[in-house]
N, C-alpha and C positions, 0 to 999 in steps of 0.2 A: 799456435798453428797459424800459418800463413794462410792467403788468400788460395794461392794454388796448391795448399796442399788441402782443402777442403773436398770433405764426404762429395759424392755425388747424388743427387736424389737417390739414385736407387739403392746404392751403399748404405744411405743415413738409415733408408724404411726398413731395408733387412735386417741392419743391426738393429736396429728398435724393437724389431718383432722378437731377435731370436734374445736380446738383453732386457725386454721388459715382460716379455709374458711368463704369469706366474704356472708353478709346479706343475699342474695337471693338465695344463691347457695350451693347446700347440699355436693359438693367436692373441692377439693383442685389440683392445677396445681403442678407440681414435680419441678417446675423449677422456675415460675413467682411467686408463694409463699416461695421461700425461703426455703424451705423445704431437697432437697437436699444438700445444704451448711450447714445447720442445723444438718440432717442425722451423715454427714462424720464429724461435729466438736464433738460430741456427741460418736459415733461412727468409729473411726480414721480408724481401721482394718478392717470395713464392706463395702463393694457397696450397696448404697441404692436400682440401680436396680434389682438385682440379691435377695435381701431379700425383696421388694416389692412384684417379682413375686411370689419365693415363699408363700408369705402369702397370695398374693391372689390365688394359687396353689392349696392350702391349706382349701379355703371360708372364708379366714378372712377377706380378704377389696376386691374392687372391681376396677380393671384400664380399663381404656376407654381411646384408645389412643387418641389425640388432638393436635392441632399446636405448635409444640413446644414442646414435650415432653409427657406426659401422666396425667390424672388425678386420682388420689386417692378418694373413695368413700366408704363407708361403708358399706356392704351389704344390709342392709336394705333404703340406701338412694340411693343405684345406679338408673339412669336411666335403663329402659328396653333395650336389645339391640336388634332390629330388625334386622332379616335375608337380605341377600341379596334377597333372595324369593321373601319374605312378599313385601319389599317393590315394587319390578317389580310389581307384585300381584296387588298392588294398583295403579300404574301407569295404567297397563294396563287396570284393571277394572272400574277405578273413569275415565279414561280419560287423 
């Protein structure tokens, strides 16, 4: 593959999400998937951090931080993220 026919950030993150998250799970761990080792072989002169936010900055993917690191999601696959609110909301209300 040539210089200009390389992935573009946002190309590379999507295929990563939709080719490395396993069976049940609609995202991808930045860390425990390989992903950033990936990122930086691919990409030598980038930070995957710093270009993830961006694109999710942006609405192009969606991160949810998690143990270890953050997870990658697709817009349309992110889970919902409930407020701090909502959830008191419910404590207090259900019991």
């Amino acid at each position: 593959m040539s210089e200009n026919e390389k992935l573009t950030h946002e190309e590379f993150v999507k295929k990563a999400i939709l080719n490395l998250r396993q069976k049940n799970y609609k995202g991808i761990h930045t860390i425990y998937s390989g992903f950033n080792e990936a990122f930086r072989k691919y990409f030598p002169e980038d930070d995957p951090i710093k270009v993830t936010t961006k694109l999710a900055e942006e609405g192009k993917i969606v991160l949810r931080p998690a143990k270890g690191g953050v997870m990658l999601y697709l817009p349309e696959d992110a889970p919902m993220q409930r407020t701090k609110a909502e959830e008191t909301l419910d404590k207090i209300l259900k019991g």
